[in-house]
C-alpha positions as CSV (number, residue, x, y, z in Angstrom):
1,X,0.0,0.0,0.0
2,X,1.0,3.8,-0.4
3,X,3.1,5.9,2.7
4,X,0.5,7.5,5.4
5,X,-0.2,10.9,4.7
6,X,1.7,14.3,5.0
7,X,2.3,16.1,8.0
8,X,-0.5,18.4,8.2
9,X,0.4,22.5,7.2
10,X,0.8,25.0,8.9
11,X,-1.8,27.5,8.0
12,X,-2.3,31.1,9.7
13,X,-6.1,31.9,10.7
14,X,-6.8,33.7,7.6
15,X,-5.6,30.9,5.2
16,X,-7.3,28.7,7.2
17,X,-11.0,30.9,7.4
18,X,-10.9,31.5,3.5
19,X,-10.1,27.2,2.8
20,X,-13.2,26.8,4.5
21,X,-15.2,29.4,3.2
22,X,-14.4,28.2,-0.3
23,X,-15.3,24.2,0.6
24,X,-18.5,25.6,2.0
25,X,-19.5,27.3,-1.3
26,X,-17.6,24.2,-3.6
27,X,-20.2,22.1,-1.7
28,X,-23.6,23.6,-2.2
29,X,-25.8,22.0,-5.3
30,X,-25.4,23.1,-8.5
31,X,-29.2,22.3,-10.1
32,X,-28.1,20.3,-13.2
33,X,-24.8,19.1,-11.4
34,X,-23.1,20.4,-14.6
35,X,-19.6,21.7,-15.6
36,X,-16.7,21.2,-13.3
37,X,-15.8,24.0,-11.0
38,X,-12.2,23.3,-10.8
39,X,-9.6,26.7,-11.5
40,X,-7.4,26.4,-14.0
41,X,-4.1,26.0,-11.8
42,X,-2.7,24.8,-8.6
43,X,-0.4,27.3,-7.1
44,X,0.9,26.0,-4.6
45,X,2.1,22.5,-5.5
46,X,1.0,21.3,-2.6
47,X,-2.3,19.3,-1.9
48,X,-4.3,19.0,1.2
49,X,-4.7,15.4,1.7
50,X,-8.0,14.0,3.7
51,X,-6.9,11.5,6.2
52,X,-10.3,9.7,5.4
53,X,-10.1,9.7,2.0
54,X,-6.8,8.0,2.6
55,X,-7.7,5.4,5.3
56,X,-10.7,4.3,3.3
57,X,-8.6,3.6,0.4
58,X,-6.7,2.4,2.2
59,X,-8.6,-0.5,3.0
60,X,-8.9,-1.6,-0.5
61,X,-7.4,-5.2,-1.0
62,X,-6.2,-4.7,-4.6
63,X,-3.1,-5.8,-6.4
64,X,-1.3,-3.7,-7.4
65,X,-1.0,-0.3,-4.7
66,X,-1.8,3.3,-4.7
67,X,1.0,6.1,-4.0
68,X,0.0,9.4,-2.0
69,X,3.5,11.3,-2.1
70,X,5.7,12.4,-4.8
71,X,2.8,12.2,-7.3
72,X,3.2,15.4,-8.6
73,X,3.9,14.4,-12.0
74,X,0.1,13.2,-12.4
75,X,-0.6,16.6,-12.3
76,X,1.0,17.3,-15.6
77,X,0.5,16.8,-18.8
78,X,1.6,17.5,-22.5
79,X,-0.3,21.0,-22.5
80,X,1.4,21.9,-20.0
81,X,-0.8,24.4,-18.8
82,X,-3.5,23.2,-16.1
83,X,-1.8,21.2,-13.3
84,X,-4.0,19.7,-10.5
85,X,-3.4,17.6,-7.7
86,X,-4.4,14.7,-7.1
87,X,-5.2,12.5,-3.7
88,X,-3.5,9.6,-5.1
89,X,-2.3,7.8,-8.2
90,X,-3.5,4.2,-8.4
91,X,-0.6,1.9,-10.2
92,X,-3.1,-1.5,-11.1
93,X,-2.0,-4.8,-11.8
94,X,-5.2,-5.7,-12.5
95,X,-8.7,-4.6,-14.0
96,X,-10.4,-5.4,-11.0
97,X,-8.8,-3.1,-8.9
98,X,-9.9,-0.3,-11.3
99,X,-12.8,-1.8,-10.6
100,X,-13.2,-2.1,-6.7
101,X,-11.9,1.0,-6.5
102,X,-14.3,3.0,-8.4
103,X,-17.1,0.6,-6.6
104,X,-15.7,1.8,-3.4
105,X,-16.4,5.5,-4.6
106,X,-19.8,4.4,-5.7
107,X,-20.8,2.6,-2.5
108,X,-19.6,6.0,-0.5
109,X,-22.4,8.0,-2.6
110,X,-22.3,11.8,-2.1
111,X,-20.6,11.4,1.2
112,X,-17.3,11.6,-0.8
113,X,-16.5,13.9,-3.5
114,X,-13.7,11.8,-4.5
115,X,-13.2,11.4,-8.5
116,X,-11.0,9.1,-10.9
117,X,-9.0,10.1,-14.2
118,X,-7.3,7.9,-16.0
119,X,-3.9,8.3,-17.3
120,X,-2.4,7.3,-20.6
121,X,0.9,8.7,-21.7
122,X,0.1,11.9,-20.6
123,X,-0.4,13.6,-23.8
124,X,-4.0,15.1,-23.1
125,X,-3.7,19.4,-23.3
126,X,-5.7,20.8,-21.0
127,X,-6.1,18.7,-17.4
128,X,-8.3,15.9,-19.5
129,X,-6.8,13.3,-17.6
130,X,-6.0,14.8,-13.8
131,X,-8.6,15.0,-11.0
132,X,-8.4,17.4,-8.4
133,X,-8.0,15.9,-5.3
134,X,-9.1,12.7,-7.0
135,X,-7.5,9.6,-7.9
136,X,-5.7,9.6,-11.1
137,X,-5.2,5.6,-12.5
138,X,-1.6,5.2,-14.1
139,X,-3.1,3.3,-17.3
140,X,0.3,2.1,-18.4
141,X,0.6,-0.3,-15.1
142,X,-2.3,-2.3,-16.0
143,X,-1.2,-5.9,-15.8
144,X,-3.8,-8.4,-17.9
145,X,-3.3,-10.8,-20.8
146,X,-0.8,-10.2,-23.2
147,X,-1.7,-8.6,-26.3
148,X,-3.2,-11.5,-28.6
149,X,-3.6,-11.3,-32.4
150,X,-6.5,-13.2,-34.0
151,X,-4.8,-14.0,-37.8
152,X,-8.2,-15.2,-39.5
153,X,-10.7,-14.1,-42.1
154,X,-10.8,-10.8,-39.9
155,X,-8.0,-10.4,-38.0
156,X,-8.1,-8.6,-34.7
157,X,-5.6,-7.7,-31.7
158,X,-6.8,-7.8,-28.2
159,X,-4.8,-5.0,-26.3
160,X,-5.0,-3.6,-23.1
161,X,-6.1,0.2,-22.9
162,X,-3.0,1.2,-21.7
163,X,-0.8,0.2,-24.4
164,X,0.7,2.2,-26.7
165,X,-0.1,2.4,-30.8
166,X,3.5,2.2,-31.3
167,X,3.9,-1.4,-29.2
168,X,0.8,-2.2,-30.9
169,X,2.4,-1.7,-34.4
170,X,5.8,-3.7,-33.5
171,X,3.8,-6.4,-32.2
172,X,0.8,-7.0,-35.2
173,X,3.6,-6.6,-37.6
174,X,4.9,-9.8,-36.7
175,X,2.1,-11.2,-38.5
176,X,2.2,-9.1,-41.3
177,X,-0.8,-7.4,-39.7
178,X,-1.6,-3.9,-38.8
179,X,-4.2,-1.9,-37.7
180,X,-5.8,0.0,-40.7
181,X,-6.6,3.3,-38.8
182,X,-3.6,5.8,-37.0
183,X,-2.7,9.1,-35.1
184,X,0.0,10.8,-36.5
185,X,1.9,10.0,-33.0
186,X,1.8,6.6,-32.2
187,X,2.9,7.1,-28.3
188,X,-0.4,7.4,-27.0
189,X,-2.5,4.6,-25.3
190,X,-5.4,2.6,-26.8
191,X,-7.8,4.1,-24.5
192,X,-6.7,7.4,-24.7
193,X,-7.4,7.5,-28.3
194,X,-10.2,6.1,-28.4
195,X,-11.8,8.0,-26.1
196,X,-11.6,10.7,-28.5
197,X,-11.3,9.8,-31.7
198,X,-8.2,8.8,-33.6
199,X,-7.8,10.7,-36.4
200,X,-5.0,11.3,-38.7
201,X,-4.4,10.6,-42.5
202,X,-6.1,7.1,-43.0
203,X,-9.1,8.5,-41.8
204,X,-10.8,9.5,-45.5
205,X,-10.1,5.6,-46.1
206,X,-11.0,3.9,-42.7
207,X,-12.3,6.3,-40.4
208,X,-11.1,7.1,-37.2
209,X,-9.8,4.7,-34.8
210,X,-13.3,4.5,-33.1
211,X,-14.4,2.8,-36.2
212,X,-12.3,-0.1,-36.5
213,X,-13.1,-1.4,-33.1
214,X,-14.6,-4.7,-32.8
215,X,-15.1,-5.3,-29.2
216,X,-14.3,-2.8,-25.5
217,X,-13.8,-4.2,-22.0
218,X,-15.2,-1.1,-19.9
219,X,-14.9,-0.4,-16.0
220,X,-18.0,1.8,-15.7
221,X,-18.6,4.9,-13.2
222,X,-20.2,2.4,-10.6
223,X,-17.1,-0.2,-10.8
224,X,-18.7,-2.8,-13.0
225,X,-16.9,-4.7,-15.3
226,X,-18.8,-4.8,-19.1
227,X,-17.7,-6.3,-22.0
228,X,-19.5,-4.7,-25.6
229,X,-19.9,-4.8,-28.9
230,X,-21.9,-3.4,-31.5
231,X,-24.4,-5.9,-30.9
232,X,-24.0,-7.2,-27.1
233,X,-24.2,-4.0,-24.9
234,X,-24.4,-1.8,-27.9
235,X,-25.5,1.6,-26.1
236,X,-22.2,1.5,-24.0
237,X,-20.1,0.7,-26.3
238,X,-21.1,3.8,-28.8
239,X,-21.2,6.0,-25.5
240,X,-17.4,5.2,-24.6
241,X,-16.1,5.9,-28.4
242,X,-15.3,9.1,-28.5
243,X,-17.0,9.7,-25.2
244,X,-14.2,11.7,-23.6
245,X,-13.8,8.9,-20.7
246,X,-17.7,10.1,-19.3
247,X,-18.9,6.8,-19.4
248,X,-16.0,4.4,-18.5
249,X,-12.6,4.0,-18.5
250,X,-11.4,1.3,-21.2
251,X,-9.3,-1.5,-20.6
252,X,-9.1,-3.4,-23.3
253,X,-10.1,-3.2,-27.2
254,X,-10.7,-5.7,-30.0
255,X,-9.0,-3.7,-33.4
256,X,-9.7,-4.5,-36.5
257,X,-6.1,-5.2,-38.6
258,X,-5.7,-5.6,-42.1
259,X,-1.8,-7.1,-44.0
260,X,0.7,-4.8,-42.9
261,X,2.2,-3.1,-46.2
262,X,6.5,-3.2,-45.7
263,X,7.3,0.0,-47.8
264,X,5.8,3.3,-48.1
265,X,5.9,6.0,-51.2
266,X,6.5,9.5,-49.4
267,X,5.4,12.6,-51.3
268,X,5.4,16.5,-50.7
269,X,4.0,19.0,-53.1
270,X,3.5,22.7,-53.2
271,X,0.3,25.2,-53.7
272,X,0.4,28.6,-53.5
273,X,-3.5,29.2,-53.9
274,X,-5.9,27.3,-51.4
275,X,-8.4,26.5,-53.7
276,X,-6.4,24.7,-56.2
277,X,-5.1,22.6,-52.9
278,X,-8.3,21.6,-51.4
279,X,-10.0,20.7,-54.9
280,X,-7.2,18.3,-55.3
281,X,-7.1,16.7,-52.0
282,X,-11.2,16.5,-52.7
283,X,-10.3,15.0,-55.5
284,X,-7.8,12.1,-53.9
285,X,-10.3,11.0,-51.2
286,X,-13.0,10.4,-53.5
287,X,-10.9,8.5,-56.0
288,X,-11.4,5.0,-55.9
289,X,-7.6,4.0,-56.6
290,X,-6.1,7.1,-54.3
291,X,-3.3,7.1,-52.1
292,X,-2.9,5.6,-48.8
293,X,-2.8,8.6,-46.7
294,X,-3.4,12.0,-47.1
295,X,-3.0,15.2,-44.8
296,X,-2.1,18.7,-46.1
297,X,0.3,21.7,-44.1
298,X,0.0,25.3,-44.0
299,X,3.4,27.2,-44.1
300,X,3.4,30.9,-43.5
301,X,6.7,32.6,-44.6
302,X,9.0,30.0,-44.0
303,X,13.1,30.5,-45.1
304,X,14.2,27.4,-47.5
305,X,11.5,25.3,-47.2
306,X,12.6,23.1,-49.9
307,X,16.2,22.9,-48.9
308,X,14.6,21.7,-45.3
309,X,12.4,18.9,-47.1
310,X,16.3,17.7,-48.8
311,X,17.4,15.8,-45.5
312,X,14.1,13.3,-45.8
313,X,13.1,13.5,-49.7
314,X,15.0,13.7,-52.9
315,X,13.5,16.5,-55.6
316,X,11.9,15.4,-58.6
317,X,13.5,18.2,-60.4
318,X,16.7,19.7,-58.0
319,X,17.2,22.6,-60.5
320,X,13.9,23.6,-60.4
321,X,13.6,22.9,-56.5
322,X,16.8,24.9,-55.8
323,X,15.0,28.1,-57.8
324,X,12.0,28.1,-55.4
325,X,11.6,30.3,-53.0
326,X,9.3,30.2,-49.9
327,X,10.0,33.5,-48.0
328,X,7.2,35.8,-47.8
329,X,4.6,33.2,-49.1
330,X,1.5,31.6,-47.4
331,X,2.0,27.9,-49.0
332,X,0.0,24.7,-48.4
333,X,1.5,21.5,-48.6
334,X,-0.1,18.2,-49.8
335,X,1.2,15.7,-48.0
336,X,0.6,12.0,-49.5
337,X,1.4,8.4,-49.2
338,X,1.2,4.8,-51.4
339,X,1.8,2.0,-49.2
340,X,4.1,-1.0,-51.3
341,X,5.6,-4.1,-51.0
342,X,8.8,-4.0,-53.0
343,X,8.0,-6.9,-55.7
344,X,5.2,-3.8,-56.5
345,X,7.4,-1.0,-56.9
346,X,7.1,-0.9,-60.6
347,X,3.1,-0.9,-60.6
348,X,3.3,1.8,-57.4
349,X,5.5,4.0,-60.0
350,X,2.8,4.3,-62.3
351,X,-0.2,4.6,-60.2
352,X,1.3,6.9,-58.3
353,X,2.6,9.0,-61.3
354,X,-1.0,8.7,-62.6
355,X,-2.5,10.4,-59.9
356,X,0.3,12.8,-59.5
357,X,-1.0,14.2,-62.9
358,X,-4.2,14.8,-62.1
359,X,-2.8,17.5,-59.7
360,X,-2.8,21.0,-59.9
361,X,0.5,21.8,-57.8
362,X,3.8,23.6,-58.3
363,X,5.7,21.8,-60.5
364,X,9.0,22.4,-58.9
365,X,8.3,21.4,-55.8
366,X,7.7,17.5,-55.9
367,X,10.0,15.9,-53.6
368,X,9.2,12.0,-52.9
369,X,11.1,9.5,-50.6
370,X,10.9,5.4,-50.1
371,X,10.8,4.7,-46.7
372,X,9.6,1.8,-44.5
373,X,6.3,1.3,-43.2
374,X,7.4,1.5,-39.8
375,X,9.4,4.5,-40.4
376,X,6.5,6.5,-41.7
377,X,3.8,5.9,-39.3
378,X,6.5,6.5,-36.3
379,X,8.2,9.8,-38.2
380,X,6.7,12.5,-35.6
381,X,8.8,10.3,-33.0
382,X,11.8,11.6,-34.3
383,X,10.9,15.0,-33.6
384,X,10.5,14.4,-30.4
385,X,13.6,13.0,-29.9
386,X,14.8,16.4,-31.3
387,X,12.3,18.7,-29.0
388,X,13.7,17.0,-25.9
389,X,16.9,17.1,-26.7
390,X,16.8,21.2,-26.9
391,X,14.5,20.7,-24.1
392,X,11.8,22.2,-26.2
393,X,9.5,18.9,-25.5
394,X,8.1,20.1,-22.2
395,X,7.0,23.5,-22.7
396,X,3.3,24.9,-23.2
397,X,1.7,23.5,-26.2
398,X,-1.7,25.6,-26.5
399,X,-3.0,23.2,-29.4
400,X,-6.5,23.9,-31.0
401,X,-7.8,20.9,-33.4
402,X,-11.2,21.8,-35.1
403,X,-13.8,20.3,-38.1
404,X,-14.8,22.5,-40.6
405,X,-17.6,21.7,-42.9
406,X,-16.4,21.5,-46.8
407,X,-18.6,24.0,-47.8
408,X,-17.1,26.8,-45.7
409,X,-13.7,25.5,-45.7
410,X,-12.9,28.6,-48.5
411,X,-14.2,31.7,-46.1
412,X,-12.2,29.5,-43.3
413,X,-8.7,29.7,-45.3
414,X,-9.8,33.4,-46.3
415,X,-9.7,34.6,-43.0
416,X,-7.6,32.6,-40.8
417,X,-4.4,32.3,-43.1
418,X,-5.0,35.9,-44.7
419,X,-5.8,37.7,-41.8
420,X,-5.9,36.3,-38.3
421,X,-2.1,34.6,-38.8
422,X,0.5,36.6,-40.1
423,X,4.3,36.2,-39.6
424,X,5.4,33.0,-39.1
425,X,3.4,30.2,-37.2
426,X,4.7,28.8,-33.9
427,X,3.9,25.3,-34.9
428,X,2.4,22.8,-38.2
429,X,-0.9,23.7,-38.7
430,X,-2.3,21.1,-40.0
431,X,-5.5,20.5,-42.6
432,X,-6.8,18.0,-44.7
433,X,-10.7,16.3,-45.3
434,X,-12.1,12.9,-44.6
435,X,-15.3,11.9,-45.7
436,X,-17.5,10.3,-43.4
437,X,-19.1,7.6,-46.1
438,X,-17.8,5.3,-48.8
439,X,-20.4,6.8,-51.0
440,X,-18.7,9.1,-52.6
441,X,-16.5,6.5,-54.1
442,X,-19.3,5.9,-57.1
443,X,-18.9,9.8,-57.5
444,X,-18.3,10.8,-61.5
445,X,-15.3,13.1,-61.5
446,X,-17.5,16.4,-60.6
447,X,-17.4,16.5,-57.0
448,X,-21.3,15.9,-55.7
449,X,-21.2,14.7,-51.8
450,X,-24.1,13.5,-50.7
451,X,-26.5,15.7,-48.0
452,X,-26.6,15.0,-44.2
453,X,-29.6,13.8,-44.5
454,X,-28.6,11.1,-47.4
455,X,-25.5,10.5,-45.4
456,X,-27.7,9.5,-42.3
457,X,-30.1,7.5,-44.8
458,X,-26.8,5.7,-45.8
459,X,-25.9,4.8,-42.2
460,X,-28.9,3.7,-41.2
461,X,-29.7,1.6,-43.6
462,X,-26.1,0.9,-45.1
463,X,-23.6,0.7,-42.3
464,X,-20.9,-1.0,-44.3
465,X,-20.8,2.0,-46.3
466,X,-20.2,4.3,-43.5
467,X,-16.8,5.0,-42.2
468,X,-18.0,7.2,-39.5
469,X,-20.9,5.9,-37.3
470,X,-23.0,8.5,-36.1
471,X,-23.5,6.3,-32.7
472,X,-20.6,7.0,-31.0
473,X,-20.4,9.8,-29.1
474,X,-18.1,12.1,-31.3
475,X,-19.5,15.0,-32.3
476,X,-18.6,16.3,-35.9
477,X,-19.8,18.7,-38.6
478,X,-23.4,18.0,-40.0
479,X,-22.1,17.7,-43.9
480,X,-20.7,14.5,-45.2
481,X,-17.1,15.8,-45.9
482,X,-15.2,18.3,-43.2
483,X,-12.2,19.3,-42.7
484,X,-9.3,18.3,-40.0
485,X,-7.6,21.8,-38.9
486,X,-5.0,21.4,-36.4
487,X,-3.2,24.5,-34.7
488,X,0.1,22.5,-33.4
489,X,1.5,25.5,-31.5
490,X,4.4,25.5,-28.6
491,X,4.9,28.4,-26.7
492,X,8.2,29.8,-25.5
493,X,8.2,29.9,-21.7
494,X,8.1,33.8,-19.8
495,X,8.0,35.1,-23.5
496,X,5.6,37.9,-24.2
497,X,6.0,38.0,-27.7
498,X,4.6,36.5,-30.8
499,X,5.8,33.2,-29.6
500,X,4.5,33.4,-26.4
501,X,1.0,31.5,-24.3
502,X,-1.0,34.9,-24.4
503,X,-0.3,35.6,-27.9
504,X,-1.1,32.2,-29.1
505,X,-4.3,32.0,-26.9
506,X,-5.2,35.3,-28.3
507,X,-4.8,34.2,-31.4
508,X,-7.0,30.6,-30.9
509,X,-9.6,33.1,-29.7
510,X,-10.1,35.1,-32.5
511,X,-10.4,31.7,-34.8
512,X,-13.2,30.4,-32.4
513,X,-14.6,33.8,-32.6
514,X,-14.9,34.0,-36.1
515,X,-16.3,30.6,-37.0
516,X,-18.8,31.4,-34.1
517,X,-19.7,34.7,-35.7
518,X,-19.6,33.6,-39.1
519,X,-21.5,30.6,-38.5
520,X,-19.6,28.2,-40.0
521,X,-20.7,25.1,-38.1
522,X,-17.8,23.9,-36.9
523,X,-16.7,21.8,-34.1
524,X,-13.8,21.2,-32.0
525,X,-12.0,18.2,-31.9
526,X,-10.7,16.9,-28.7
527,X,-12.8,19.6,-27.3
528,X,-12.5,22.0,-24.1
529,X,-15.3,24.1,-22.6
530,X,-16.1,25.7,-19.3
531,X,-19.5,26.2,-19.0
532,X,-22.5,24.4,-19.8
533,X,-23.9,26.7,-22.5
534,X,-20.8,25.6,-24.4
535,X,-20.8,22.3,-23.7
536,X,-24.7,22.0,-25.1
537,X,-24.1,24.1,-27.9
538,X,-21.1,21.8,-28.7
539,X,-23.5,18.9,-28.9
540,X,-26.3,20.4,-30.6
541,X,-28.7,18.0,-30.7
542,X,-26.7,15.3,-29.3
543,X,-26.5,17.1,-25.7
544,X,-29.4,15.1,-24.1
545,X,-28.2,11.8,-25.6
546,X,-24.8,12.1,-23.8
547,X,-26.5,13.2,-20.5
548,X,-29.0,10.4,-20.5
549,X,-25.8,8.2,-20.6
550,X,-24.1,9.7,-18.0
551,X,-26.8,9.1,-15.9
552,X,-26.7,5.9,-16.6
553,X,-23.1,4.4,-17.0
554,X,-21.3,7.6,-14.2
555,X,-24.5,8.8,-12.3
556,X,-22.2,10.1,-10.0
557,X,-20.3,11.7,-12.5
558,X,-17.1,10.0,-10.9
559,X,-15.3,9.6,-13.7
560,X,-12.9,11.8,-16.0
561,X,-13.5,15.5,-13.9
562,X,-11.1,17.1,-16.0
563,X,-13.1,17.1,-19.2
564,X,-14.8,19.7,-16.8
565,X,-18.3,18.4,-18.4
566,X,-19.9,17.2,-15.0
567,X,-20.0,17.9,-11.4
568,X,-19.7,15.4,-9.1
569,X,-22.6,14.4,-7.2
């Protein structure tokens, strides 16, 4: 078990008065028991630990342990920006001491205010996965089977929710399998991911992550243990995808794999005008024979851009490419993949030089490279490796991911890359669509997506065709195609400039302010709200579906306080 708790502090009468004073007020009712009233920030580092809290847990017959000192690094995260304290950080062995821990909570009813997060690889941005004064669950201690792999008609892996994509990918491959869906960063945890979404490049071909799940084991908000499918348990297991850890905390995940390709075809291209770029990458999801994977990258007045790309790709043209010049410029780079075995490289050359023709970019700026599969999917690793070696890895990263209908993704660029940013960005920005059906496959060459309402048609009566389920509890644009738009900023600690948190939050601002004003429908991914007028206008008319299941899977609202959705009851 963990140490006994802290000496208790010192506190002058005044200190003492106001503590009380503000757990008097934390405690009174709100009527809806809505939106977490936690502050953004701890200040003093130091947390006030209930002796009863501790002895009850204390009590718990589990086995693996729970630690009460030197925890502070539960109260961090990859945003770097909201740090709360927990009570304690439970290190499992087992799923059942997730769950008779979070049965213990249950049983104590509103005579505890205690909460549980639970902890992947820390990468969330904004306190997702701490809980004040809570019990934060280290993920990546959870002992349980090994990861299996199923190798039939449909092959699957069974994985535990706290392994990583990247452990995942070493271990399928083995079999020549890999899961068909990705992040761009593969050191995040099954149930992380899944808990939001999973998005990344694959997505216009697969869906997200959520969607290639076959089977969840799920520790609900009243400790029990549920296993569910699509068909056995169905309401849960649409609640937990994408459900921002409200409804339970995954343990382990069925996911779907597909033969593991061994070399991949790497290709950057240059726009300078937006619509040219997102007509073409349009174009390449709806093609029946596309490429494997395709994002896109704004870059605003970057110095020798191309001669950058050199250390990774090779130049189609090098004289051309050494006359191109990036300074000044707002460019937008189509970013695209063909996955190959190498007995196929011949027939990978001319399919992708076929589709490379269709394309409407700067001639001089194709660069391509051949690297391995594993290479490719693990690439933003490297820069890691980079960023904390300049320790430039653990700084504020004020990141902004949102979905922005096709039809307004024009006005979007307009405004945002013309006007809002200017300068150089402190980060990728990333953009690039997915479609949420494979019905635009039978599309003739002019671009016709289908209607939310025929896309809903489809899904309900078609699910095969749908890459996106509208079940699950992720909530996206209401148009079949949208966009991905992801502000990857990092801020330069006690900086006050341009590269600084309060510019770059400033900036964020103004976006959100103008797609709210301008009515462009869209929606944040991996979203973050503080009141409940934002939280129901996020969900539209999904907000009483997601409370309904609350109520029923966390009716305590125990679980995942720093979404900051729920208050506990």
């Amino acid at each position: 078990m963990g140490s006994p708790p802290s000496a208790s502090l010192k506190q002058n009468n005044l200190i003492f008065l106001v503590f009380i004073m503000i757990l008097f007020f934390c405690s009174i009712p709100d009527k809806a028991n809505l939106c977490s009233n936690q502050s953004s920030v701890n200040p003093s580092g130091v947390p006030y630990k209930s002796s009863s809290n501790i002895s009850s847990l204390e009590t718990l017959q589990l086995d693996g342990y729970f630690s009460f000192d030197h925890i502070d690094y539960a109260a961090k995260d990859f945003g770097n920006r909201y740090h709360f304290l927990p009570l304690a950080v439970l290190h499992p062995n087992s799923v059942s001491d997730i769950s008779n821990t979070i049965k213990h909570i249950f049983k104590m009813g509103s005579t505890s205010k205690l909460t549980v997060a639970a902890r992947g690889h820390s990468h969330s941005l904004q306190g997702q996965a701490q809980a004040h004064q809570g019990i934060v669950i280290n993920m990546e201690s959870l002992q349980g089977p090994e990861m299996q792999i199923h190798t039939g008609e449909l092959p699957y892996v069974d994985a535990s929710g706290g392994d990583l994509w990247i452990n995942i990918l070493h271990e399928t491959l083995k079999y020549g399998l890999a899961p068909k869906s990705w992040t761009d960063y593969l050191h995040l945890t099954v149930g992380g991911t899944l808990s939001n979404a999973g998005i990344s490049g694959q997505a216009f071909k697969h869906g997200p992550q959520i969607n290639n799940i076959y089977q969840l084991e799920v520790v609900t908000g009243k400790g029990e243990v549920v296993t569910c499918t699509e068909k056995q348990n169905a309401e849960l297991f649409y609640s937990v995808l994408g459900g921002l850890g409200q409804f339970g905390i995954i343990t382990r995940a069925r996911i779907s794999l597909e033969p593991a390709p061994k070399m991949v075809k790497w290709i950057r291209v240059l726009y300078d005008e937006f619509s040219k770029f997102s007509n073409d990458q349009e174009r390449l999801i709806s093609s029946k024979d596309s490429f494997d994977y395709i994002e896109g990258l704004v870059i605003i007045n970057r110095t020798g851009l191309l001669n950058n790309w050199r250390s990774s790709f090779n130049p189609k043209d090098p004289l051309q490419a050494s006359r191109f010049t990036s300074e000044g410029k707002t460019l937008y780079c189509l970013e695209i993949a063909k996955y190959f075995s190498p007995d196929e490289s011949d027939i990978m050359n001319q399919k992708t030089e076929s589709l490379l023709s269709e394309l409407s970019y700067i001639s001089s700026t194709l660069f391509l490279s051949e690297v391995s599969y594993v290479e490719f999917l693990d690439r933003v690793h490297l820069s890691e490796i980079k960023l904390r070696s300049k320790g430039l890895w653990e700084i504020p990263h004020p990141w902004m991911n949102l979905l922005i209908p096709r039809t307004n993704i024009i006005e979007f660029a307009q405004e945002v890359f013309g006007n809002i940013l200017t300068g150089n960005s402190n980060g990728p920005i990333l953009i690039y669509p997915v479609n949420k059906s494979k019905y635009s496959h039978t599309r003739n060459k002019t671009i016709n997506f289908p209607s939310i309402f025929e896309y809903y048609i489809i899904n309900l009566i078609f699910p095969s065709h749908c890459r996106w389920n509208n079940r699950t509890s992720l909530i996206t644009p209401d148009e079949e195609t949208f966009y991905q738009v992801a502000f990857l900023s990092s801020a330069m600690p006690s900086s006050t400039g341009r590269d600084g948190l309060f510019h770059i939050l400033a900036q964020n601002q103004r976006i959100l302010d103008f797609c709210s004003k301008a009515g462009l429908g869209a929606k944040q991914y991996m979203p973050h709200y503080s009141t409940q007028e934002e939280w129901q206008a996020h969900f539209g008319p999904q907000w009483e579906v997601f409370v309904k299941r609350k109520s029923t899977y966390d009716p305590l609202a125990i679980l995942a306080p720093g979404q900051r959705i729920f208050r506990r009851k």
